[in-house]
N, CA and C atoms of all chains as a GROMACS GRO file, in nm:
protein
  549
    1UNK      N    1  -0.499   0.348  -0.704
    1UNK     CA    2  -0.512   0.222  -0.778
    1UNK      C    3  -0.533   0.248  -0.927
    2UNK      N    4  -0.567   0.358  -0.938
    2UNK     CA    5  -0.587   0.424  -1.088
    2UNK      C    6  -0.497   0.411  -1.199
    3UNK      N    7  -0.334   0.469  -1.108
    3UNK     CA    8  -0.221   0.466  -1.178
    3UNK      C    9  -0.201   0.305  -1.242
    4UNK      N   10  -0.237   0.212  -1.163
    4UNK     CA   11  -0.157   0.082  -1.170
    4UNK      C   12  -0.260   0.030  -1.260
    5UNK      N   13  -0.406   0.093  -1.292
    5UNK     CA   14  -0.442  -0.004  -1.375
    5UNK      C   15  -0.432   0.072  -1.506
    6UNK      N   16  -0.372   0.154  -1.485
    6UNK     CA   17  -0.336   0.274  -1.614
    6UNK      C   18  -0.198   0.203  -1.725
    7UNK      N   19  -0.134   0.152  -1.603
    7UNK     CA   20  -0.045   0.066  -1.610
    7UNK      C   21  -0.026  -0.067  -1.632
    8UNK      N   22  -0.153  -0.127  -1.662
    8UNK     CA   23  -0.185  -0.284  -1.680
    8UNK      C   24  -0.116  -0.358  -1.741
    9UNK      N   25  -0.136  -0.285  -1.884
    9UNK     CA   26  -0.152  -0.355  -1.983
    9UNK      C   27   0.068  -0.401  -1.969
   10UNK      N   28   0.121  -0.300  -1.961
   10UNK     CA   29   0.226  -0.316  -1.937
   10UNK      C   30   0.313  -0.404  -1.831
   11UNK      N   31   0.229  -0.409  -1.765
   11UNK     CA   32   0.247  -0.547  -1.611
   11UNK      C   33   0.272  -0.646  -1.656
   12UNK      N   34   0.132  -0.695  -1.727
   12UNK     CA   35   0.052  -0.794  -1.743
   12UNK      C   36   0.168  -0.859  -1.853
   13UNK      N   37   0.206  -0.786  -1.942
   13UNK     CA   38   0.290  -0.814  -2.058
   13UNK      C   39   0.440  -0.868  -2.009
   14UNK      N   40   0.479  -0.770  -1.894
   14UNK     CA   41   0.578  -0.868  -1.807
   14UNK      C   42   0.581  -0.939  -1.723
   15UNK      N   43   0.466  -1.034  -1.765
   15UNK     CA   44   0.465  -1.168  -1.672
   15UNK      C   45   0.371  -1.114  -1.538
   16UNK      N   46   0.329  -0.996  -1.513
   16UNK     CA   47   0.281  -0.951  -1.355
   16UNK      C   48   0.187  -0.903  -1.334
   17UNK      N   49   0.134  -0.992  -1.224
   17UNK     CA   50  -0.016  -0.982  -1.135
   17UNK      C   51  -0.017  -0.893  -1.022
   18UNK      N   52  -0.104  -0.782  -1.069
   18UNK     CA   53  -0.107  -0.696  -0.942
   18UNK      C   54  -0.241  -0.718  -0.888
   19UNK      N   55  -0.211  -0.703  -0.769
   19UNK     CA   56  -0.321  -0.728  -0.667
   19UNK      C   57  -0.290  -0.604  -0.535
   20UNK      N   58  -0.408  -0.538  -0.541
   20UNK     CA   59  -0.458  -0.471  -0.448
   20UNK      C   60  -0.511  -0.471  -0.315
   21UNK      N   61  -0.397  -0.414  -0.181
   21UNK     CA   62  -0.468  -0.515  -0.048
   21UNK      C   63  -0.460  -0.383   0.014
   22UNK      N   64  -0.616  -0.350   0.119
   22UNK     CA   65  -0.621  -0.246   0.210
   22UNK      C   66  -0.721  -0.332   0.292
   23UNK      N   67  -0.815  -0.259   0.419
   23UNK     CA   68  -0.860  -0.269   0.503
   23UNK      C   69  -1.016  -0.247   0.457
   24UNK      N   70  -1.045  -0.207   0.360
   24UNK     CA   71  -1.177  -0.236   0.313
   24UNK      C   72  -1.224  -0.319   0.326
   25UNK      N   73  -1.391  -0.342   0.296
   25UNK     CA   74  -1.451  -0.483   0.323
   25UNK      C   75  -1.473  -0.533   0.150
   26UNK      N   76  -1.508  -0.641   0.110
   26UNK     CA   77  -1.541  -0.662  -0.042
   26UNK      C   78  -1.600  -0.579  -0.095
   27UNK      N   79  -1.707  -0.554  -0.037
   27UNK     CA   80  -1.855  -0.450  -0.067
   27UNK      C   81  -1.766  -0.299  -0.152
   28UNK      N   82  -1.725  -0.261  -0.025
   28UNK     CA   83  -1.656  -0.138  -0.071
   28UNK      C   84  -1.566  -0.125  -0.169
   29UNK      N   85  -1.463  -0.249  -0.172
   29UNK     CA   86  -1.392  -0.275  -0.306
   29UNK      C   87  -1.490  -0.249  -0.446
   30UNK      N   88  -1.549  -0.364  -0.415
   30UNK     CA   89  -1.626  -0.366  -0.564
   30UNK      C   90  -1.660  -0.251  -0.613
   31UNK      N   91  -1.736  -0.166  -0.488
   31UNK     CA   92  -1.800  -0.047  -0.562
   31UNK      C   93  -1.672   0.030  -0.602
   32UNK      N   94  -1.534   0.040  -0.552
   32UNK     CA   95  -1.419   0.131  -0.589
   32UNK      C   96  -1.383   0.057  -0.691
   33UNK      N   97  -1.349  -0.024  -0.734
   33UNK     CA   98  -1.308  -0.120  -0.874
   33UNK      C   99  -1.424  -0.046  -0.987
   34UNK      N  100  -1.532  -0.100  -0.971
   34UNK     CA  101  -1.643  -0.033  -1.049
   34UNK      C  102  -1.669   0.096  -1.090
   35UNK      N  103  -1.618   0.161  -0.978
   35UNK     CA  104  -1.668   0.307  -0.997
   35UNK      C  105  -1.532   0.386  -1.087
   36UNK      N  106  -1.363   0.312  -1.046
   36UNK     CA  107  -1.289   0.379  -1.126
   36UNK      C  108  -1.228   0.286  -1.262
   37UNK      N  109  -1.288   0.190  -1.248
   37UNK     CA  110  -1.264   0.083  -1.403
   37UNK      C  111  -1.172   0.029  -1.347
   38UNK      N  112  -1.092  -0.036  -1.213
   38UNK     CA  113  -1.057  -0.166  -1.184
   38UNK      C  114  -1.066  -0.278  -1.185
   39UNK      N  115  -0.952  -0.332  -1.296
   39UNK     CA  116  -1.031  -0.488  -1.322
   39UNK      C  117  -0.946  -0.592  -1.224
   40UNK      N  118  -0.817  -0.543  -1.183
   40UNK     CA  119  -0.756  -0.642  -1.138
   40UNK      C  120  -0.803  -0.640  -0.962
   41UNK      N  121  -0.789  -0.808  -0.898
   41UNK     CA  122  -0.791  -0.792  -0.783
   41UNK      C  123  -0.774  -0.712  -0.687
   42UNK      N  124  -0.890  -0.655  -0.567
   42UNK     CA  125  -0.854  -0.582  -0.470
   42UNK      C  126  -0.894  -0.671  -0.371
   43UNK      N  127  -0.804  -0.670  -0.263
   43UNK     CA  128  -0.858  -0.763  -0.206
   43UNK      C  129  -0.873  -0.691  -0.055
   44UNK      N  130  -0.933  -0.737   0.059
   44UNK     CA  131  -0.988  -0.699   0.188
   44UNK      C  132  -0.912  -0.788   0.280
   45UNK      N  133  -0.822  -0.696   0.369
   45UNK     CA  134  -0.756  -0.725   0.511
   45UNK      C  135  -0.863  -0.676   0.579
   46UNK      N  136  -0.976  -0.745   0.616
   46UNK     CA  137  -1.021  -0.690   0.732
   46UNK      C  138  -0.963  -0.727   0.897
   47UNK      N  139  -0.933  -0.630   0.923
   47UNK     CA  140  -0.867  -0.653   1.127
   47UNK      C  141  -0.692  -0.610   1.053
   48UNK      N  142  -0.709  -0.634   0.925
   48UNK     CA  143  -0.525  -0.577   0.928
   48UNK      C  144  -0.409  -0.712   0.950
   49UNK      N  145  -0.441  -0.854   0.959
   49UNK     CA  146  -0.349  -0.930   0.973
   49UNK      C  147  -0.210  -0.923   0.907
   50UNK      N  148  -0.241  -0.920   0.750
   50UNK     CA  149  -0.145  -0.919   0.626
   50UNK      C  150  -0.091  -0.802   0.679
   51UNK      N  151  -0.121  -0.643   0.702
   51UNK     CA  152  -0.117  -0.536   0.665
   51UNK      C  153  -0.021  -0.544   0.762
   52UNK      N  154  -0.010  -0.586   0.879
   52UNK     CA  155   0.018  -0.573   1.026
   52UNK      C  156   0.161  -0.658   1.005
   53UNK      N  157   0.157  -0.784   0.909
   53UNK     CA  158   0.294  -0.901   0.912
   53UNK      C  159   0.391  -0.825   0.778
   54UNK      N  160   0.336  -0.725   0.758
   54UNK     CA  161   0.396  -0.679   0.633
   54UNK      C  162   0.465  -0.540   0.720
   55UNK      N  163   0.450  -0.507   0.806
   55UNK     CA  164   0.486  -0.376   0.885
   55UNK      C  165   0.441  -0.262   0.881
   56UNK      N  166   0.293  -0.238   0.793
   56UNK     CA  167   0.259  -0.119   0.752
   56UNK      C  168   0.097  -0.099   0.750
   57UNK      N  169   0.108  -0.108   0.930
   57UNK     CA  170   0.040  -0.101   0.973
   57UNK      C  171  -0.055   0.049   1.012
   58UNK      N  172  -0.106   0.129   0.999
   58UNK     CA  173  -0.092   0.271   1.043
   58UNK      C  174  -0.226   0.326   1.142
   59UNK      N  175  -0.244   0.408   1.195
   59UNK     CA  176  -0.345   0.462   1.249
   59UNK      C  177  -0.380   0.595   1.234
   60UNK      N  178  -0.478   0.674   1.185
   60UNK     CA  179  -0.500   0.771   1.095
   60UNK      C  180  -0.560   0.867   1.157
   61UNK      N  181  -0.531   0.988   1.222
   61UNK     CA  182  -0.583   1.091   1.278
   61UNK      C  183  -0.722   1.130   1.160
   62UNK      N  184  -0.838   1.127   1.153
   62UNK     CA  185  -0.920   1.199   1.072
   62UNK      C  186  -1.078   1.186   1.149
   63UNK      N  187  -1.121   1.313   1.177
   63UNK     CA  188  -1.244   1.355   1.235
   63UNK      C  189  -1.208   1.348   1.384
   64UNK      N  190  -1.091   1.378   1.450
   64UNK     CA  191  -1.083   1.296   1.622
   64UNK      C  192  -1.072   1.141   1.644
   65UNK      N  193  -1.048   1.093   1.550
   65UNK     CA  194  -1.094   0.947   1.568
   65UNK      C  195  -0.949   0.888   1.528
   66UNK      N  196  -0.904   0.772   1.583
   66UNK     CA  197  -0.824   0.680   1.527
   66UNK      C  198  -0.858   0.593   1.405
   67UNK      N  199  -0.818   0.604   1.284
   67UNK     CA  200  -0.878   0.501   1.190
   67UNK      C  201  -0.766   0.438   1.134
   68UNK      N  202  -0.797   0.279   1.170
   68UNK     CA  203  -0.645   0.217   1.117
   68UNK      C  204  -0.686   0.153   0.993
   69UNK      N  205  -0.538   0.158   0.948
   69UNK     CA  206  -0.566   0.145   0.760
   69UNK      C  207  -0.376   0.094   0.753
   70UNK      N  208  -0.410   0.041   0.627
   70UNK     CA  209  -0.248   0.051   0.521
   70UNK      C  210  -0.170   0.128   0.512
   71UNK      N  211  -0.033   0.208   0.517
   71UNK     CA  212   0.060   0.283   0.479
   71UNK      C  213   0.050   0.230   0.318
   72UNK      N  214   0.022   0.344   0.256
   72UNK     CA  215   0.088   0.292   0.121
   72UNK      C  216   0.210   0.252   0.055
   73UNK      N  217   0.180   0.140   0.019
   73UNK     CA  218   0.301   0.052  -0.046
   73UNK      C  219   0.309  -0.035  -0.102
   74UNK      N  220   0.424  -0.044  -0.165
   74UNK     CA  221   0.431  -0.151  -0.291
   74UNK      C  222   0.576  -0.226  -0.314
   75UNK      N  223   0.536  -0.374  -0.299
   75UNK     CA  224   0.592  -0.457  -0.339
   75UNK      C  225   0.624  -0.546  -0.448
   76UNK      N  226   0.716  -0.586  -0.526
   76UNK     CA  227   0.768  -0.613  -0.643
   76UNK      C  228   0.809  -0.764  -0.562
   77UNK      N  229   0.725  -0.880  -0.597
   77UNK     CA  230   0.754  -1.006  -0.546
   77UNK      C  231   0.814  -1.096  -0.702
   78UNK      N  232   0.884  -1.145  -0.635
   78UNK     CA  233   0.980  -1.257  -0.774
   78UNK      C  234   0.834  -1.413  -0.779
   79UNK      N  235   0.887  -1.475  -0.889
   79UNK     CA  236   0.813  -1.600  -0.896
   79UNK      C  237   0.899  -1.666  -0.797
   80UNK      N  238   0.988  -1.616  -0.705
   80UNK     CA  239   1.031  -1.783  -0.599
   80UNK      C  240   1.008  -1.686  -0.471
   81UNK      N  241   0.862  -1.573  -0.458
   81UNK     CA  242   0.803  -1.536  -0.347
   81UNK      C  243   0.918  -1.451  -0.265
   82UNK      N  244   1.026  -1.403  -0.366
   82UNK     CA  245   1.124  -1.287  -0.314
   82UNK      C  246   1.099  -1.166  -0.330
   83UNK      N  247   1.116  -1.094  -0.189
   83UNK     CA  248   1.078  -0.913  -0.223
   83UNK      C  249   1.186  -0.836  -0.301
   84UNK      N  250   1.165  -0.817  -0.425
   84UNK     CA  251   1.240  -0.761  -0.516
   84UNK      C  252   1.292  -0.635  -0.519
   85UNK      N  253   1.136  -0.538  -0.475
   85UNK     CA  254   1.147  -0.405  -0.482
   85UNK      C  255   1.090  -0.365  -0.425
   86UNK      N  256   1.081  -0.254  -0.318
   86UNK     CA  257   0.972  -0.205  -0.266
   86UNK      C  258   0.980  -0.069  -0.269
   87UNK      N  259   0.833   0.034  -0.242
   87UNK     CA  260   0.841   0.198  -0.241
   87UNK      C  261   0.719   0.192  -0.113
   88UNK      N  262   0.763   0.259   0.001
   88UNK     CA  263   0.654   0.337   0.082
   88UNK      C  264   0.633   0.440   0.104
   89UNK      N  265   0.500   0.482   0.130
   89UNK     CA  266   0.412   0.619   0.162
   89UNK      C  267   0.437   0.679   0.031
   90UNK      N  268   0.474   0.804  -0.001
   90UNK     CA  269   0.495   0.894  -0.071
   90UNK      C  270   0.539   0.792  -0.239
   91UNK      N  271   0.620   0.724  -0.227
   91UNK     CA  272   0.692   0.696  -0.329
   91UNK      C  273   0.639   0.567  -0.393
   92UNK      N  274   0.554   0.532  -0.306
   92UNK     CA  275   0.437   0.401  -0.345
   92UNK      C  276   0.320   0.454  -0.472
   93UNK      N  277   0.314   0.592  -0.448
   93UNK     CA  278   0.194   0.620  -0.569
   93UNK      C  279   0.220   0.608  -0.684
   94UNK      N  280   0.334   0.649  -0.758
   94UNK     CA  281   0.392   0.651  -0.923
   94UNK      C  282   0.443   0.470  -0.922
   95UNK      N  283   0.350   0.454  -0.993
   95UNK     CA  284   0.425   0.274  -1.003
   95UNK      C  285   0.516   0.300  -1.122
   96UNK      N  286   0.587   0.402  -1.173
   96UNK     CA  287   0.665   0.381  -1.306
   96UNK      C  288   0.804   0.288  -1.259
   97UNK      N  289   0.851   0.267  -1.131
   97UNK     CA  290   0.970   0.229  -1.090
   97UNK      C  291   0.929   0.064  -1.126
   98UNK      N  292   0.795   0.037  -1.065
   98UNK     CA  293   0.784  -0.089  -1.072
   98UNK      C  294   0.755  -0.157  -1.172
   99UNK      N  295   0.687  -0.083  -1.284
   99UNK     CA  296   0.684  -0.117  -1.399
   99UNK      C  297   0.824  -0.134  -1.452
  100UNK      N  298   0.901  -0.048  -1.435
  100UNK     CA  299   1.008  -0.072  -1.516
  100UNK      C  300   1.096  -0.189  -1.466
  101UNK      N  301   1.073  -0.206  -1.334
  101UNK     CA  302   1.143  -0.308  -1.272
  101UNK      C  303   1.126  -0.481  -1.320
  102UNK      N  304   0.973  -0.434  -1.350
  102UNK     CA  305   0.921  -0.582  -1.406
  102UNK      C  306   0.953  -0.577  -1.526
  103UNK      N  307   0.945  -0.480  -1.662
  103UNK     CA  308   1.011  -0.493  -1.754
  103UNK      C  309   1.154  -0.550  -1.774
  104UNK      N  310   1.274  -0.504  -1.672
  104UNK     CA  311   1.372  -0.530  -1.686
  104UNK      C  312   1.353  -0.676  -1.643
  105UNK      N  313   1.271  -0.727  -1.561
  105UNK     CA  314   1.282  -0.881  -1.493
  105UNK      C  315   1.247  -0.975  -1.621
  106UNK      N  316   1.145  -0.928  -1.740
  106UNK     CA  317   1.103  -1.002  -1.882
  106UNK      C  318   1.249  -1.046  -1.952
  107UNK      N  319   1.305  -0.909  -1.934
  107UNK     CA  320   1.420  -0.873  -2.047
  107UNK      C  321   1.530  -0.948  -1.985
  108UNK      N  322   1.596  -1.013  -1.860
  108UNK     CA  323   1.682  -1.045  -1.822
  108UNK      C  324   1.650  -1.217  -1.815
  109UNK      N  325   1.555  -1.276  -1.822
  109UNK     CA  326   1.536  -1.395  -1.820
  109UNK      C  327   1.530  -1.468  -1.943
  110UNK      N  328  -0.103   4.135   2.954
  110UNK     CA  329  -0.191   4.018   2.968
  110UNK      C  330  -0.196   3.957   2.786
  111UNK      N  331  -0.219   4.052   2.734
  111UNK     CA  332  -0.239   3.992   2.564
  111UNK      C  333  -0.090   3.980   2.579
  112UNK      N  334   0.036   4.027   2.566
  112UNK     CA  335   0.178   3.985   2.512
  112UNK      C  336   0.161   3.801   2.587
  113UNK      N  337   0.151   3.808   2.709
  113UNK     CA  338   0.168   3.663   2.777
  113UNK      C  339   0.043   3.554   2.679
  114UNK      N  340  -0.109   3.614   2.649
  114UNK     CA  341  -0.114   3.521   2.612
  114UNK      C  342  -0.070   3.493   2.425
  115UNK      N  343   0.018   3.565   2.384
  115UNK     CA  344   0.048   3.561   2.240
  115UNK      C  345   0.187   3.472   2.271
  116UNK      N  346   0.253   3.492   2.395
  116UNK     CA  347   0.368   3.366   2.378
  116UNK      C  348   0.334   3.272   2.413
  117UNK      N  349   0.215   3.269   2.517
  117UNK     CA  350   0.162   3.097   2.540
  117UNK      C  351   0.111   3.068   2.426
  118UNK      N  352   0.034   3.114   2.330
  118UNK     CA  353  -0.025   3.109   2.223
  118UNK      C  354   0.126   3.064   2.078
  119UNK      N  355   0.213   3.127   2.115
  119UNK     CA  356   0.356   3.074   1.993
  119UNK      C  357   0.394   2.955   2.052
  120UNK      N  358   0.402   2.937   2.229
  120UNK     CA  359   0.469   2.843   2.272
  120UNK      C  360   0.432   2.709   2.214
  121UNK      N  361   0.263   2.729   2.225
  121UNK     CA  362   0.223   2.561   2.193
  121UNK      C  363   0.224   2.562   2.034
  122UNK      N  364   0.188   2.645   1.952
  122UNK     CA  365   0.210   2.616   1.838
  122UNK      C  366   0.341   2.566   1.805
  123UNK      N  367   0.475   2.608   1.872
  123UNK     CA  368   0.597   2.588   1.831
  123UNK      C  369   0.599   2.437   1.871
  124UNK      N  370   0.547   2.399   2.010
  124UNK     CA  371   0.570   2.260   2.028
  124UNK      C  372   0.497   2.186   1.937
  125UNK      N  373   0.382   2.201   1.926
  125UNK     CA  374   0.328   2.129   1.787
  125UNK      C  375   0.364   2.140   1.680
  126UNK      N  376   0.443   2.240   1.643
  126UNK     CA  377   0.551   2.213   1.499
  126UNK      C  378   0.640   2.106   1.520
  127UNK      N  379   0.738   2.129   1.698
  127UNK     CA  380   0.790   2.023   1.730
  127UNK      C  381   0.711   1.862   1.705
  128UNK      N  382   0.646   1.856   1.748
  128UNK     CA  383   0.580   1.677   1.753
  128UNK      C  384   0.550   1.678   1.599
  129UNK      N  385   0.496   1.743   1.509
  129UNK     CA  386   0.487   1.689   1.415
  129UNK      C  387   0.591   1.679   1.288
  130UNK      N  388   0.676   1.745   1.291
  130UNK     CA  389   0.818   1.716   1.232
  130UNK      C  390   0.904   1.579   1.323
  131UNK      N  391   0.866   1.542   1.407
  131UNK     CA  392   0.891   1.433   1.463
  131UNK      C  393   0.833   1.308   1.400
  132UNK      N  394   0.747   1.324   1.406
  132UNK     CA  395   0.653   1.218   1.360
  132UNK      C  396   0.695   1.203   1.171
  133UNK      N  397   0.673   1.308   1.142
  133UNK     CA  398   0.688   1.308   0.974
  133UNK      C  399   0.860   1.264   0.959
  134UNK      N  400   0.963   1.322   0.956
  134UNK     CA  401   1.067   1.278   0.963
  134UNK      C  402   1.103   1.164   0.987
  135UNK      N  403   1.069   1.091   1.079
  135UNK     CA  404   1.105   0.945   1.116
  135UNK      C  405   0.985   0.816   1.094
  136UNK      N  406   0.924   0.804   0.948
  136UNK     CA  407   0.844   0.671   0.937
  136UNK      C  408   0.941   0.588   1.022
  137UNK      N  409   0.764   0.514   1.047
  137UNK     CA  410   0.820   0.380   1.146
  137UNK      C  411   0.865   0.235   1.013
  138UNK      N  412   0.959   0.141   1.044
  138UNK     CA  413   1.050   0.095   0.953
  138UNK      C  414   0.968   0.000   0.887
  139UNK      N  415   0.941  -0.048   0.799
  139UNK     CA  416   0.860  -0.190   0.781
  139UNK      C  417   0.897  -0.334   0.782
  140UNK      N  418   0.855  -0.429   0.825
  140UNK     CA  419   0.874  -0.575   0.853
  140UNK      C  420   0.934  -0.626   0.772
  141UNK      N  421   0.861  -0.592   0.620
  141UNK     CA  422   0.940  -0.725   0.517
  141UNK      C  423   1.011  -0.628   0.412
  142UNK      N  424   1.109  -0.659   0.410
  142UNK     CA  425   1.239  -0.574   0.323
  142UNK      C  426   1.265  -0.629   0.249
  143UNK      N  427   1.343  -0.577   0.111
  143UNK     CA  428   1.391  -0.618  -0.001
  143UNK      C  429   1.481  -0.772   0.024
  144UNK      N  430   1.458  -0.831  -0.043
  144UNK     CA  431   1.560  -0.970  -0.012
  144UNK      C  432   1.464  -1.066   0.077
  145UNK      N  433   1.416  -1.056   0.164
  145UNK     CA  434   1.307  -1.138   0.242
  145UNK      C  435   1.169  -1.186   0.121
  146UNK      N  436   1.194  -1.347   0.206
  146UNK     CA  437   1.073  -1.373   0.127
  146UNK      C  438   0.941  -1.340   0.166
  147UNK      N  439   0.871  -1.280   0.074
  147UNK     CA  440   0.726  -1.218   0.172
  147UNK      C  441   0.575  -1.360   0.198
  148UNK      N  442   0.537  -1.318   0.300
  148UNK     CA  443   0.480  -1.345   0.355
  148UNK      C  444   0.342  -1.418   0.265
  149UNK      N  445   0.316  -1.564   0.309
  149UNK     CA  446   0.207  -1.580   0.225
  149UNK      C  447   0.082  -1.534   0.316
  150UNK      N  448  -0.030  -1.536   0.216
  150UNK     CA  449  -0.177  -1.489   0.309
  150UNK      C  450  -0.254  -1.544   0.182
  151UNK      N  451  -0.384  -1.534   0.256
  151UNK     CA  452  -0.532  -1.575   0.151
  151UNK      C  453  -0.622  -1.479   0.189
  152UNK      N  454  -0.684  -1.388   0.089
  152UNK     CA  455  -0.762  -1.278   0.107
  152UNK      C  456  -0.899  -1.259   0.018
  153UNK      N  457  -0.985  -1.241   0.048
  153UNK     CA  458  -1.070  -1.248  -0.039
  153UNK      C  459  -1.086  -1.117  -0.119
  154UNK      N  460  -1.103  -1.167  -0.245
  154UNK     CA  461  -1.147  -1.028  -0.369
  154UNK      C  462  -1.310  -0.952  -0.366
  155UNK      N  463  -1.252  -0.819  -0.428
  155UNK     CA  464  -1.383  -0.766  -0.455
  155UNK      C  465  -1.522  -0.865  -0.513
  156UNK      N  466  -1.500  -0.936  -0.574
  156UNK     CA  467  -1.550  -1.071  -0.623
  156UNK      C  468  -1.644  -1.153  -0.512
  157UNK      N  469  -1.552  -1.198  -0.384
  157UNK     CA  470  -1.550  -1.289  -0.317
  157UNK      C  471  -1.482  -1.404  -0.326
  158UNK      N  472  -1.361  -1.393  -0.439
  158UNK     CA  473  -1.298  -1.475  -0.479
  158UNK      C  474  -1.217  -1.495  -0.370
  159UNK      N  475  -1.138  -1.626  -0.321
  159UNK     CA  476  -1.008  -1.573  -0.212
  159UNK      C  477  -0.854  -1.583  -0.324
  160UNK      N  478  -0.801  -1.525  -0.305
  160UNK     CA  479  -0.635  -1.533  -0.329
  160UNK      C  480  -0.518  -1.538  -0.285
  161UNK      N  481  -0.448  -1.622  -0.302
  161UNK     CA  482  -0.303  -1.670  -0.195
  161UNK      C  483  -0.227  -1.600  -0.295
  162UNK      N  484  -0.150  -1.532  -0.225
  162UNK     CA  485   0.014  -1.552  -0.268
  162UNK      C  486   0.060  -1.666  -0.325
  163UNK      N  487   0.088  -1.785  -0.272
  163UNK     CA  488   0.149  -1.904  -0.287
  163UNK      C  489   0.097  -1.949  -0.446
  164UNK      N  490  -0.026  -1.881  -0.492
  164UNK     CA  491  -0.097  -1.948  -0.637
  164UNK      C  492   0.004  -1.934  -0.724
  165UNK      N  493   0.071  -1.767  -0.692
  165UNK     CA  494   0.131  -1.697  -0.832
  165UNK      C  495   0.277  -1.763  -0.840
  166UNK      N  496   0.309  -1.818  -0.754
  166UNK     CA  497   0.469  -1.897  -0.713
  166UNK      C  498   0.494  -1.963  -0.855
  167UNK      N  499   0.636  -1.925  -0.892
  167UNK     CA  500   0.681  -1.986  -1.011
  167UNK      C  501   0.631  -1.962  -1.086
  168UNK      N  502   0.497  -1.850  -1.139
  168UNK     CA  503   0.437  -1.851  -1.210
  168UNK      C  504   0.442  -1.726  -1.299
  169UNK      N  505   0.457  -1.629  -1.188
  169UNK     CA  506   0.394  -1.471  -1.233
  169UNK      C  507   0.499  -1.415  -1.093
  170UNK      N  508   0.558  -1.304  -1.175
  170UNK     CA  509   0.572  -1.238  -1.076
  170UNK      C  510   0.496  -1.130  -1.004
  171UNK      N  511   0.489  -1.044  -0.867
  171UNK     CA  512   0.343  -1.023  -0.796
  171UNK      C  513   0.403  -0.864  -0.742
  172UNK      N  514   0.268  -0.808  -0.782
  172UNK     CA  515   0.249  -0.636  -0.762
  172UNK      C  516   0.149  -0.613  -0.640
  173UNK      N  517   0.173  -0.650  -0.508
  173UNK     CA  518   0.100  -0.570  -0.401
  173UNK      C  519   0.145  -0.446  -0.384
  174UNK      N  520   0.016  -0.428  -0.419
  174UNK     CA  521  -0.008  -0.257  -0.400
  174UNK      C  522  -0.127  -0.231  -0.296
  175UNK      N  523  -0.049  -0.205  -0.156
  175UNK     CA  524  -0.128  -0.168  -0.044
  175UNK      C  525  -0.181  -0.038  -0.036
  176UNK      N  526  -0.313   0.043  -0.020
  176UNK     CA  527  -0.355   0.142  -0.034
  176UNK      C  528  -0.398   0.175   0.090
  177UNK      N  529  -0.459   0.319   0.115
  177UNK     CA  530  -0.482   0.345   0.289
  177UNK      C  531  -0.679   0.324   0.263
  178UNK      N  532  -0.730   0.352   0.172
  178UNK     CA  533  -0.831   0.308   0.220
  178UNK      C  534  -0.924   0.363   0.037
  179UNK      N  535  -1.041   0.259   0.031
  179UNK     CA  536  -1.125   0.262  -0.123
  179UNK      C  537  -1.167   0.430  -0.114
  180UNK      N  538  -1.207   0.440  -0.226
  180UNK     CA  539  -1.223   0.621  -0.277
  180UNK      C  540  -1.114   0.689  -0.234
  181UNK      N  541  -0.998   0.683  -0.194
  181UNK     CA  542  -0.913   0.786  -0.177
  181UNK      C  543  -0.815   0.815  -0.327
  182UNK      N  544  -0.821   0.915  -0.352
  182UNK     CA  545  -0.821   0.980  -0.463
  182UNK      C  546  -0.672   0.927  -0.568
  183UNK      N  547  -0.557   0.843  -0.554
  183UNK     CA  548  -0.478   0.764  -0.615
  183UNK      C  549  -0.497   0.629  -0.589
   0.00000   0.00000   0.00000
């Protein structure tokens, strides 16, 4: 989430609201917003509904245990609620695609 | 007795190379694809604020960025 708020100021300038959604509870957000200088929305799927209607859903081998969480990923939504762009797992971390994507969306309208 | 157990010992390692190049190679596909309209929801913020999708409509265009879980290191 670091990258993207590294990336703000440049969003924000093309018209775009990023918002942050995992399986955390608020509590835990806040303290991760706080602790790495996140100002924009993170928000809490708890049980995974969103996470689950979005397809990226996952279950996480760590300690013996099943822990279900988000696949990382990112979506590029239009103002008429169209999926524009998307990157998963691996290719979800560098938001430079999506930045630029929203730049070009300023520049073409 | 050690040669037998050094190939039972390659055997399962090899199958567990097998299953997990299985697994890694083929992500499972995701629901909402480019061109589909995505899905509205209402979620509450670090805040306690809640937030819809549906707010930013016509307004702003929208950066969900789904993560696997808070403190993980990107």
């Amino acid at each position: 989430m670091r990258n993207f708020q590294q990336n703000l100021a440049k969003l924000e300038a093309a018209d775009t609201q990023v918002l942050g959604v995992s399986m955390d509870n608020p509590f835990a957000n806040k303290v991760f917003a706080d602790q790495n200088g996140v100002t924009f929305p993170l928000l809490s799927d708890i049980g995974g509904k969103v996470i689950r209607q979005y397809g990226i859903y996952k279950e996480y081998d760590q300690f013996h245990t099943k822990i279900p969480a988000a696949r990382r990923a990112t979506y590029l939504i239009d103002t008429n609620g169209k999926v524009v762009e998307m990157q998963v797992d691996a290719n979800a971390v560098d938001p430079t695609k999506t930045v630029r994507a929203c730049e070009r969306r300023k520049l073409t309208r | 007795m050690r040669k037998m157990s050094i190939a039972l010992l390659l055997a399962c390692s090899l199958q567990t190379g097998v299953a997990w190049t299985q697994t890694e190679s083929a992500p499972p596909a995701t629901e909402v694809k480019i061109g589909d309209i995505a899905p509205d929801f209402t979620l509450v913020d670090q805040n306690g604020k809640p937030r819809s999708l549906h707010d930013y409509k016509g307004k702003k265009n929208l950066v969900l960025a789904f993560y696997v879980w808070a403190f993980s290191s990107d």
